[in-house]
C-alpha positions as YAML, in Angstrom:
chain: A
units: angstrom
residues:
- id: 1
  name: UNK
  ca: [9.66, -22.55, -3.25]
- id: 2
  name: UNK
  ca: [11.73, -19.82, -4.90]
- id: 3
  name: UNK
  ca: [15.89, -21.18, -4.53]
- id: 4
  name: UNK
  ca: [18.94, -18.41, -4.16]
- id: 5
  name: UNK
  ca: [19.78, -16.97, -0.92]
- id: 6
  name: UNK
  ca: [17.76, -15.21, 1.46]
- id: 7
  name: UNK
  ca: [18.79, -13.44, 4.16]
- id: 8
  name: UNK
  ca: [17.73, -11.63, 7.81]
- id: 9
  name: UNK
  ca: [20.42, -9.20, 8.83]
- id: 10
  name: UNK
  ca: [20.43, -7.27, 11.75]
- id: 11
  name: UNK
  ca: [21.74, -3.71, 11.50]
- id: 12
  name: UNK
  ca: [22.88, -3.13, 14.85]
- id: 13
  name: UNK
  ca: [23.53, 1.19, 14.28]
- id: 14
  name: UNK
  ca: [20.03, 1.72, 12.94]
- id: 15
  name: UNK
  ca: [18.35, -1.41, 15.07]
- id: 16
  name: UNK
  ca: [16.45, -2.92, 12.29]
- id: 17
  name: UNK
  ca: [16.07, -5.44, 9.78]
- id: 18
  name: UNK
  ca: [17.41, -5.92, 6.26]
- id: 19
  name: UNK
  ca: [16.01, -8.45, 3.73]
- id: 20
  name: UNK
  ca: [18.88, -9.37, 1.03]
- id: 21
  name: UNK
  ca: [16.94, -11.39, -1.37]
- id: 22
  name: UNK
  ca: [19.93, -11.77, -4.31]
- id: 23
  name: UNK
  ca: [17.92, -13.55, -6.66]
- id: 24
  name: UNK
  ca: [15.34, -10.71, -7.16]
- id: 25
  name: UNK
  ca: [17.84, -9.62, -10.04]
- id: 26
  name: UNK
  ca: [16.68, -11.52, -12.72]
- id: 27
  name: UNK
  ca: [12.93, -10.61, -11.73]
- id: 28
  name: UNK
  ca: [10.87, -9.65, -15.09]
- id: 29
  name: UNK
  ca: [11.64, -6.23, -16.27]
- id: 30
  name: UNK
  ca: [9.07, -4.42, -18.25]
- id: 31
  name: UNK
  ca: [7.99, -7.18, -20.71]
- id: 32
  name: UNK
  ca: [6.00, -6.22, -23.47]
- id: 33
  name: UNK
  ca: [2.57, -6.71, -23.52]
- id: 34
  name: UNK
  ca: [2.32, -10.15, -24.97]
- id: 35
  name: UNK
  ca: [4.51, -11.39, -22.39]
- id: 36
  name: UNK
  ca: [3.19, -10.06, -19.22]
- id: 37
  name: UNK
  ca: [3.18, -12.52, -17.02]
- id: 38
  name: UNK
  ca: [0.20, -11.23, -14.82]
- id: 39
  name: UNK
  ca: [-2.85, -11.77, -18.19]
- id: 40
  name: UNK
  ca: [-4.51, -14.31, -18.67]
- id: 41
  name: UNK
  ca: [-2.72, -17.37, -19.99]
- id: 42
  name: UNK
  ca: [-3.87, -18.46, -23.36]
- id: 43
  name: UNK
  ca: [-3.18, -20.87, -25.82]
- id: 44
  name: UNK
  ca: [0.11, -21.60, -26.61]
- id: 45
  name: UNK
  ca: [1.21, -18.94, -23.99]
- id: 46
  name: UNK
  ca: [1.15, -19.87, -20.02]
- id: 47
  name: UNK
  ca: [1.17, -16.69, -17.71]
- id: 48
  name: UNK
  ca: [1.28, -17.05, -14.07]
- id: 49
  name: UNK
  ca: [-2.19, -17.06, -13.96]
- id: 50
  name: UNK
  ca: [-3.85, -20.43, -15.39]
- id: 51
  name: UNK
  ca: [-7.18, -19.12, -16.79]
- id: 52
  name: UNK
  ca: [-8.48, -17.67, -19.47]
- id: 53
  name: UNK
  ca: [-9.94, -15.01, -17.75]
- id: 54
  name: UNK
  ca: [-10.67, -13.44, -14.15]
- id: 55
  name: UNK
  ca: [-11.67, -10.94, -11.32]
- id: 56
  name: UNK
  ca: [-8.81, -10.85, -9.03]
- id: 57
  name: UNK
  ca: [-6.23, -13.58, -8.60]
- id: 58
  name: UNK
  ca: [-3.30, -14.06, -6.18]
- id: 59
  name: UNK
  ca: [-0.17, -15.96, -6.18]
- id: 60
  name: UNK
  ca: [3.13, -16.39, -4.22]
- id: 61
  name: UNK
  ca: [5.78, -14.26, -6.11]
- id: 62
  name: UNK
  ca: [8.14, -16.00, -7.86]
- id: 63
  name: UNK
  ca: [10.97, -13.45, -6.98]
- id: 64
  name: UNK
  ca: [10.17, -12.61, -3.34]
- id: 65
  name: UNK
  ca: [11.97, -10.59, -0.91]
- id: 66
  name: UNK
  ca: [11.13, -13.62, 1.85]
- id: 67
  name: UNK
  ca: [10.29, -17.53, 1.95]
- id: 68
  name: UNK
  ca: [9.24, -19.49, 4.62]
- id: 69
  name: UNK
  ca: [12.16, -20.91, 5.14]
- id: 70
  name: UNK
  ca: [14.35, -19.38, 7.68]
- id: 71
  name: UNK
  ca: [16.41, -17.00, 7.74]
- id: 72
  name: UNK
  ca: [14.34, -15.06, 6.05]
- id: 73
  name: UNK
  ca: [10.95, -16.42, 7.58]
- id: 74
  name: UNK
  ca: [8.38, -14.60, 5.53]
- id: 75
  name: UNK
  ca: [6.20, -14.64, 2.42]
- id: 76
  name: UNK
  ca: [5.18, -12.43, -0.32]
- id: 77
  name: UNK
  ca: [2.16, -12.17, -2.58]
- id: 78
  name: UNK
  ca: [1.02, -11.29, -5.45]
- id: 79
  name: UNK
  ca: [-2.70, -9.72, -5.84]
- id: 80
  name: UNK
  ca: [-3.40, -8.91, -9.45]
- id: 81
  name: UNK
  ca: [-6.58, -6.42, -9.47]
- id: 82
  name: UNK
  ca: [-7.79, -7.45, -12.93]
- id: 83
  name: UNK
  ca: [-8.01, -9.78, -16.35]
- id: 84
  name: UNK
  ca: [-7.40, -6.22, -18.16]
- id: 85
  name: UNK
  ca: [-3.79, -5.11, -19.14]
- id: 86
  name: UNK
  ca: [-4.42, -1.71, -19.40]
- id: 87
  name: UNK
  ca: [-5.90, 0.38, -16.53]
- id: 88
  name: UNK
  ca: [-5.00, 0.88, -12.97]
- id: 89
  name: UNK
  ca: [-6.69, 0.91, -9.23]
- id: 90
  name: UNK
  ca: [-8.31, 4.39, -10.54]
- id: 91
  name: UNK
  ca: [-10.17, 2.73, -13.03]
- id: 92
  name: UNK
  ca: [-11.21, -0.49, -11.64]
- id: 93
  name: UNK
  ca: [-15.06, -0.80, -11.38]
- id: 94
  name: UNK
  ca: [-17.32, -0.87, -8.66]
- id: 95
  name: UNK
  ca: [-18.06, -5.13, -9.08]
- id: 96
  name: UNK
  ca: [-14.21, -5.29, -9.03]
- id: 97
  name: UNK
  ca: [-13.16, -3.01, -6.42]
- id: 98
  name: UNK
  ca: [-15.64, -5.12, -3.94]
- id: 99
  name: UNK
  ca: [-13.65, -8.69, -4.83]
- id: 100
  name: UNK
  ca: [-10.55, -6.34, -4.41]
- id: 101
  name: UNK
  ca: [-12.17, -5.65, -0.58]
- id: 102
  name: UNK
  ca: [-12.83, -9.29, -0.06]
- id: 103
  name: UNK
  ca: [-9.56, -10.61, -1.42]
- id: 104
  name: UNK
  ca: [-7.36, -7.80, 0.93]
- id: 105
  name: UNK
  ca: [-9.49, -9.00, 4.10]
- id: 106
  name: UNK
  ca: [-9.08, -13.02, 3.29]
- id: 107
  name: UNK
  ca: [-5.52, -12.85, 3.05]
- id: 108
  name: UNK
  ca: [-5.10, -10.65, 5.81]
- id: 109
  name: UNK
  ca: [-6.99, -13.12, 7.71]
- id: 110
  name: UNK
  ca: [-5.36, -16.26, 6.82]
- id: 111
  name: UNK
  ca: [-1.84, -14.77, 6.77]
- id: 112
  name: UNK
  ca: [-1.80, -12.89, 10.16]
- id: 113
  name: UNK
  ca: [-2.73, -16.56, 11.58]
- id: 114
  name: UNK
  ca: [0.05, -17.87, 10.34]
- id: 115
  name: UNK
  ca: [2.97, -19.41, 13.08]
- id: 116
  name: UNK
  ca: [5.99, -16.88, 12.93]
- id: 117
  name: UNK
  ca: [3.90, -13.77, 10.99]
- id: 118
  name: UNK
  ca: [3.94, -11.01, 12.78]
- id: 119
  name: UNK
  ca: [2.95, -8.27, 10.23]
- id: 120
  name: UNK
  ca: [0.52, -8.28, 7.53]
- id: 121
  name: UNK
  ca: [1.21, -5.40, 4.75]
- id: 122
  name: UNK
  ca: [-0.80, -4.69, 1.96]
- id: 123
  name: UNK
  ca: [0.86, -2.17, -0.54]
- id: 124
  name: UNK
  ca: [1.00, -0.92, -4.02]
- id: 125
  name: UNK
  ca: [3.74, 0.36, -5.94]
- id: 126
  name: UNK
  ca: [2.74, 2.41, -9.31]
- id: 127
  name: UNK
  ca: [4.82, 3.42, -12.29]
- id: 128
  name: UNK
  ca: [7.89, 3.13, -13.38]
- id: 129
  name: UNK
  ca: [9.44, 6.57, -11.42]
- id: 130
  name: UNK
  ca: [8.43, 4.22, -8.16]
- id: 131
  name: UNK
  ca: [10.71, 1.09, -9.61]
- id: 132
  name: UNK
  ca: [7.53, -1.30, -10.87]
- id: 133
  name: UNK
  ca: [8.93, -4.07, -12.76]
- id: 134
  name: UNK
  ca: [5.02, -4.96, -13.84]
- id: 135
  name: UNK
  ca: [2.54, -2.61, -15.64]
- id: 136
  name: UNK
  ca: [-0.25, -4.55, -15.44]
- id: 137
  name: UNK
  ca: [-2.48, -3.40, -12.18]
- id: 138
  name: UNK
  ca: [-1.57, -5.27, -9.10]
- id: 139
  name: UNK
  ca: [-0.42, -5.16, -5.70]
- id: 140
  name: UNK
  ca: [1.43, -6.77, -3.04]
- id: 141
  name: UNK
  ca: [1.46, -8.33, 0.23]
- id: 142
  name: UNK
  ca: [4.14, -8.59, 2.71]
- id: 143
  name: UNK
  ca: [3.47, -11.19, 5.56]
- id: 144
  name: UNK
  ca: [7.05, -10.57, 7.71]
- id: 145
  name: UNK
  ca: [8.19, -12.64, 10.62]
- id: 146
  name: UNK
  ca: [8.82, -9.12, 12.46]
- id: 147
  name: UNK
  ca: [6.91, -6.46, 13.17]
- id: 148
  name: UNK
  ca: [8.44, -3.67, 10.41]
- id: 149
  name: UNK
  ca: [9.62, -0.06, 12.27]
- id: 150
  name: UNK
  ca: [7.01, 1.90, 10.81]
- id: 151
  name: UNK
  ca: [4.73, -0.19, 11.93]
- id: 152
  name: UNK
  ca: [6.45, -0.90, 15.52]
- id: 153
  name: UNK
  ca: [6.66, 2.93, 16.28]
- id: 154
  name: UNK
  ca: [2.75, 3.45, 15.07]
- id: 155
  name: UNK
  ca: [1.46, 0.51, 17.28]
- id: 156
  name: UNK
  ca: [4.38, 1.41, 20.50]
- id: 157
  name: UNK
  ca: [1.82, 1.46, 23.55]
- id: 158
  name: UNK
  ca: [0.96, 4.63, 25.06]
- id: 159
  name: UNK
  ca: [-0.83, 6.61, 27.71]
- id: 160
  name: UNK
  ca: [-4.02, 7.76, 26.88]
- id: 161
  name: UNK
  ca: [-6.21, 6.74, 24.09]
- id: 162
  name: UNK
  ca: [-5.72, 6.45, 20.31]
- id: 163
  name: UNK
  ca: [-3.28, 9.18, 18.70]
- id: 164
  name: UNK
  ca: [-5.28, 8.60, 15.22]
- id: 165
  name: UNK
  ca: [-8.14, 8.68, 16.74]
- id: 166
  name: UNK
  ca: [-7.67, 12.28, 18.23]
- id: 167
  name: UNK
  ca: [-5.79, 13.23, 14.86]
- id: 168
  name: UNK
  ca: [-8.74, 12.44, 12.85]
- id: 169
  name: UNK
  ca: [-11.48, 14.26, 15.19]
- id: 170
  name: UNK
  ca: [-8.70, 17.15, 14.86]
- id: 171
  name: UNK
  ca: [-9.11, 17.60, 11.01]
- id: 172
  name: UNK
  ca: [-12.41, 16.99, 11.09]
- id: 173
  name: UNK
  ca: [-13.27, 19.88, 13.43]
- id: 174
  name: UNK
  ca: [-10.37, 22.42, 11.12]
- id: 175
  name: UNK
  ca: [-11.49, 21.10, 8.11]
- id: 176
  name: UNK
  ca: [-8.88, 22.92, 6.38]
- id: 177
  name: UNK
  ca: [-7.13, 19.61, 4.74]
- id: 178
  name: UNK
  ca: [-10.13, 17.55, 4.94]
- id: 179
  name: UNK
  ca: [-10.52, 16.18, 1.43]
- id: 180
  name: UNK
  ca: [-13.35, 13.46, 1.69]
- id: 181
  name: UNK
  ca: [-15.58, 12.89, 4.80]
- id: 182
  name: UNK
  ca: [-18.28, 10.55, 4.33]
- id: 183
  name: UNK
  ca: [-19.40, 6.89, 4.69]
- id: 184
  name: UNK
  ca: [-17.37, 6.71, 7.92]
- id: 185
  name: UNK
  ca: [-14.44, 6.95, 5.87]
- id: 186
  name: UNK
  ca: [-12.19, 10.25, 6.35]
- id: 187
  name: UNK
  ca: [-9.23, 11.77, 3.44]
- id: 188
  name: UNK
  ca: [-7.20, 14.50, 4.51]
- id: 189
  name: UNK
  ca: [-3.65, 15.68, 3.89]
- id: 190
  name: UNK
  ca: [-2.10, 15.53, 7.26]
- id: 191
  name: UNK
  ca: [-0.22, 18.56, 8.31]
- id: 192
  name: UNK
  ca: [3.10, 16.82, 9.01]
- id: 193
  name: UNK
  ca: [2.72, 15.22, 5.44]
- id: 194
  name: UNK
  ca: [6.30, 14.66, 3.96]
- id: 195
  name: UNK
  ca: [5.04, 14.05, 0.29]
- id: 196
  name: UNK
  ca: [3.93, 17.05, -1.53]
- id: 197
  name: UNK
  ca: [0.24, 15.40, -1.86]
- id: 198
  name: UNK
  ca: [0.46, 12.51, 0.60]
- id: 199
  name: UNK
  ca: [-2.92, 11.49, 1.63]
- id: 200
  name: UNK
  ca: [-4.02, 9.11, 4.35]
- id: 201
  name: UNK
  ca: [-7.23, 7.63, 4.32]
- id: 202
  name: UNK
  ca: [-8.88, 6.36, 7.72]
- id: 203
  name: UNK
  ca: [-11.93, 4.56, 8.70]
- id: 204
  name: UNK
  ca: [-13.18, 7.08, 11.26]
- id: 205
  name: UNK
  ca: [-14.36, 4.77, 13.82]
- id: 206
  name: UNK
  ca: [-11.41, 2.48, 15.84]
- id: 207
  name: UNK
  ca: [-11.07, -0.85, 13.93]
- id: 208
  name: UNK
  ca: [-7.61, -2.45, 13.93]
- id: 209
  name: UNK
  ca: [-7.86, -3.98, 10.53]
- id: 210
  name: UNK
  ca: [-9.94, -4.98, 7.49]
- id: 211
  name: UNK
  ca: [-11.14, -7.84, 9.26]
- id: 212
  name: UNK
  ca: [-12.72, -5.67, 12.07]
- id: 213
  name: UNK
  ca: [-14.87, -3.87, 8.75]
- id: 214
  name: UNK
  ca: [-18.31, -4.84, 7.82]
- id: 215
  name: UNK
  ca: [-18.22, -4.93, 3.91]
- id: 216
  name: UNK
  ca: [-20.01, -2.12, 3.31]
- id: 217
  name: UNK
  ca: [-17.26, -0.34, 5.70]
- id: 218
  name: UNK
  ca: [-14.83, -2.21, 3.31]
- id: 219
  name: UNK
  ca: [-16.43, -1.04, 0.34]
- id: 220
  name: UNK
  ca: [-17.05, 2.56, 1.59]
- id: 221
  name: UNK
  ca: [-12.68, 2.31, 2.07]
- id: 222
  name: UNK
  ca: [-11.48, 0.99, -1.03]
- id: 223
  name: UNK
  ca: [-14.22, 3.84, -2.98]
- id: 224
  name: UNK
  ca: [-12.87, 6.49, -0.99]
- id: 225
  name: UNK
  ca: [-8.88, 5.43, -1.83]
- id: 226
  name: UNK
  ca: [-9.81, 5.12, -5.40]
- id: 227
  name: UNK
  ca: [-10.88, 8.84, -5.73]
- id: 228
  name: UNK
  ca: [-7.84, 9.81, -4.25]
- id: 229
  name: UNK
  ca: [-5.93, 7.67, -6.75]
- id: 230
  name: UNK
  ca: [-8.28, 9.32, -9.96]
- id: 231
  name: UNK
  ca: [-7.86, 12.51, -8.11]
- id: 232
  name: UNK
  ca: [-3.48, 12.23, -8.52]
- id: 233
  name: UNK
  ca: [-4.37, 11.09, -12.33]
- id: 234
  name: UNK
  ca: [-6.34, 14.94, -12.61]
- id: 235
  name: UNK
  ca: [-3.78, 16.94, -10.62]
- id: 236
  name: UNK
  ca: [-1.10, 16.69, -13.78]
- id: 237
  name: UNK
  ca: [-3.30, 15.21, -16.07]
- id: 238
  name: UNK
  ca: [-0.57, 12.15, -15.93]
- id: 239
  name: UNK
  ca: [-0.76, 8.66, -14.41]
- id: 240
  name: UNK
  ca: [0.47, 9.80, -11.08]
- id: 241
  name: UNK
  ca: [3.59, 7.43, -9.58]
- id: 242
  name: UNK
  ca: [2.97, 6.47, -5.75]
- id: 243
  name: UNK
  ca: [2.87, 4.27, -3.01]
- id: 244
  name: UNK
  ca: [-0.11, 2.61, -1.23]
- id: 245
  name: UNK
  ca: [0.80, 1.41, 2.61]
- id: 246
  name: UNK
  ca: [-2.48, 0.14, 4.28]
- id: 247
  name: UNK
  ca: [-1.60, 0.28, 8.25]
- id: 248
  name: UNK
  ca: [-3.30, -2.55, 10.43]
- id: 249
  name: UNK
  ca: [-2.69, -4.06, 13.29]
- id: 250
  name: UNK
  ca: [0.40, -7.11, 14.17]
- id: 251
  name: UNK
  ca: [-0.47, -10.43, 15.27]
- id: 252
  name: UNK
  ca: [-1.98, -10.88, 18.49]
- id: 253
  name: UNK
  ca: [-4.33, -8.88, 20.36]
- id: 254
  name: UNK
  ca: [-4.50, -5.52, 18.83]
- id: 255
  name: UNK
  ca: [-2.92, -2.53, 20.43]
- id: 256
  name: UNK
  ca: [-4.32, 0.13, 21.70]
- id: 257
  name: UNK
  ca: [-2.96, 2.55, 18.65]
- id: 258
  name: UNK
  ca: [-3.93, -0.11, 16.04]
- id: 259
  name: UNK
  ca: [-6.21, 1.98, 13.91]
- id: 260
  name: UNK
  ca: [-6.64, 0.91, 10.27]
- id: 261
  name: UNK
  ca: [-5.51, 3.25, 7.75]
- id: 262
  name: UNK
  ca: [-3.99, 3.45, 4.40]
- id: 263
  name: UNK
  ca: [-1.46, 6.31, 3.22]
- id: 264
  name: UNK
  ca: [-0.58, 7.54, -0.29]
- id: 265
  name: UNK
  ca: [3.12, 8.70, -1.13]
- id: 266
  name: UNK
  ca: [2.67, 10.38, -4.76]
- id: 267
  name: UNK
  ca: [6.71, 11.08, -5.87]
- id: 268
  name: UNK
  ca: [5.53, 13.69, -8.46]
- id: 269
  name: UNK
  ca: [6.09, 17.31, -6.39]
- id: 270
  name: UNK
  ca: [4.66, 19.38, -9.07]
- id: 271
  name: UNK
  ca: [4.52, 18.78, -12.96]
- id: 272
  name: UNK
  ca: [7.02, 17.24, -14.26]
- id: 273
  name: UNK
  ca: [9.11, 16.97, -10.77]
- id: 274
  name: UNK
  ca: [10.05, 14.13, -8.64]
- id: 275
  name: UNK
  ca: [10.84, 13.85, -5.00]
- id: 276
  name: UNK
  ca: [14.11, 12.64, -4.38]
- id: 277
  name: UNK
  ca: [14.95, 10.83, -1.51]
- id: 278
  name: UNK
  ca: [18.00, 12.68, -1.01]
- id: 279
  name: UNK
  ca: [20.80, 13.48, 1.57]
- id: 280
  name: UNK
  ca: [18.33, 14.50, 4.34]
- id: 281
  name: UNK
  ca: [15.86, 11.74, 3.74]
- id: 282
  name: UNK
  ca: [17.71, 8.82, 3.06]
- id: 283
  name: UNK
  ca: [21.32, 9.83, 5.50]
- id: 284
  name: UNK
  ca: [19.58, 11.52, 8.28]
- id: 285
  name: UNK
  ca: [15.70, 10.92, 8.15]
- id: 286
  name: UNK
  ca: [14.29, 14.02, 7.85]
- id: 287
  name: UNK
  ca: [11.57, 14.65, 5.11]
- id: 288
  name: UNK
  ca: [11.65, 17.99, 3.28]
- id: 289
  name: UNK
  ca: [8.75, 18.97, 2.04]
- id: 290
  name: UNK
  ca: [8.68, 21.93, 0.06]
- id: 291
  name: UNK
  ca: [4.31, 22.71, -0.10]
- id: 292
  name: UNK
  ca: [2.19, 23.63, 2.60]
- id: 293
  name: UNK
  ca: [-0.40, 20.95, 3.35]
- id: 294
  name: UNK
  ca: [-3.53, 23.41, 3.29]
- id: 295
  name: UNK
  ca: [-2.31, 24.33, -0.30]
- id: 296
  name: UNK
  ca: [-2.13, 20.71, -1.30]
- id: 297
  name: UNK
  ca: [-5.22, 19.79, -0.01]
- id: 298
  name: UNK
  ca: [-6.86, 22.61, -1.95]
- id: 299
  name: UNK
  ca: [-5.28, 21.69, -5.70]
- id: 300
  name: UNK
  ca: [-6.66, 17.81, -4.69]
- id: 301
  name: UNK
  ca: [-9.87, 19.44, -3.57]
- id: 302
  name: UNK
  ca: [-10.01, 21.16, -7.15]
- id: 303
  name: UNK
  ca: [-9.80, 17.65, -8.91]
- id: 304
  name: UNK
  ca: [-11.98, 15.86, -6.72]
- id: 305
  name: UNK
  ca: [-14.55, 13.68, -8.26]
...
């Protein structure tokens, strides 16, 4: 187990949780190639991975935000999509995109069953704009001994039926910021999006989690994110920064409102510009986005492949 001092505070004003996780300061900053410490090790030179060569491979992270232990009562992962440096989730292939699938749904599994997990959350963080330490593709997995506030106000029980659901056979019937609709898998650019080309990606019919997929649901999922992903790589002809968030359901029986979906947050507003989380955002809450959603849906439309 990692050592250093990890903490749970309580912030009281806000009513939520803050990790403090001091020893993540001396985490690996943007080694060179030769020493990345997610390739495959090789002789003479050890990675964190203890093979020669591989599909996908997960570990705990050796600078995590959580332990087991408490105070902090959590764990964090490590889910490295490939043996190849170079590349990202856009360019994975079909073979590897499937183990991707599988290896998402087993953790999920065997972490929301853990004593004291009470959220599950598979994310991605990509390119140096977003703070990746890491170049070489990978993801991560949060298994938190709370449920997180995002997640907490998504899943917060109310009357009627599903608000996704209804949100999804709402785009569906407009169309107008519908990107990809197909294999029981919906893309659109919701209306309220607070990223100038913030996607969310749904399975169309009501299934709390990855788990609750068949794989060629699973499969149909993970396709439909990674032409979103190439899509942001077209739409500035750069490697477009983001963040992944895949949405599932807490331990315990599901909630009504626990509909699986995964959202994009590209940081890149137009060429060359970043979003800044600025006064607004970060003091008071309140995104600012400065494009219409119809409009962005149309310039990812254009790029589609």
């Amino acid at each position: 187990m990692p050592t250093g001092v990890y903490q749970r505070l309580w912030n009281p004003l806000r009513r939520e949780w803050v990790l403090v996780a001091a020893s993540r300061q001396a985490r690996t900053f943007l080694p060179e190639r030769v020493d990345c410490p997610l390739c495959p090790s090789r002789p003479g030179h050890a990675t964190e991975i203890p093979a020669s060569g591989f599909e996908a491979a997960v570990f705990e992270n050796r600078f995590p935000a959580m332990v087991p232990a408490r105070p902090a009562g959590g764990s964090c992962e490590v889910v490295v999509y490939t043996d190849e440096h170079e590349g990202s989730f856009a360019t994975l292939s079909a073979s590897r995109l499937t183990r991707l699938a599988e290896v998402w749904t087993d953790r999920y599994r065997e972490l929301i069953g853990r004593r004291g997990v009470r959220y599950v959350f598979i994310f991605e963080n990509r390119g140096e704009q977003v703070g990746v330490t890491l170049h070489h593709p990978h993801g991560q997995i949060y298994a938190y001994p709370f449920t997180p506030p995002v997640a907490a106000t998504e899943l917060r029980r109310r009357s009627g039926g599903c608000l996704l659901c209804q949100q999804i056979d709402d785009e569906r019937k407009g169309r107008r910021r519908v990107l990809i609709d197909e294999g029981g898998v919906v893309a659109y650019v919701p209306g309220y999006a607070r990223w100038a080309y913030e996607v969310h990606v749904a399975s169309q019919a009501h299934r709390p989690a990855l788990t609750a997929l068949t794989p060629s649901a699973r499969q149909a999922l993970l396709a439909t994110m990674q032409r979103i992903a190439r899509a942001y790589d077209r739409l500035f002809d750069v490697p477009m920064p983001y963040m992944m968030a895949m949405h599932q359901a807490a331990a315990g029986q599901p909630a009504p409102q626990a509909h699986l979906h995964v959202e994009f947050y590209p940081i890149l507003r137009d060429r060359g510009k970043l979003k800044y989380l600025a006064g607004s955002e970060s003091g008071a809450g309140v995104f600012i986005n400065d494009t219409l959603a119809e409009e962005s849906a149309d310039r990812l439309r254009a790029v589609l492949a």
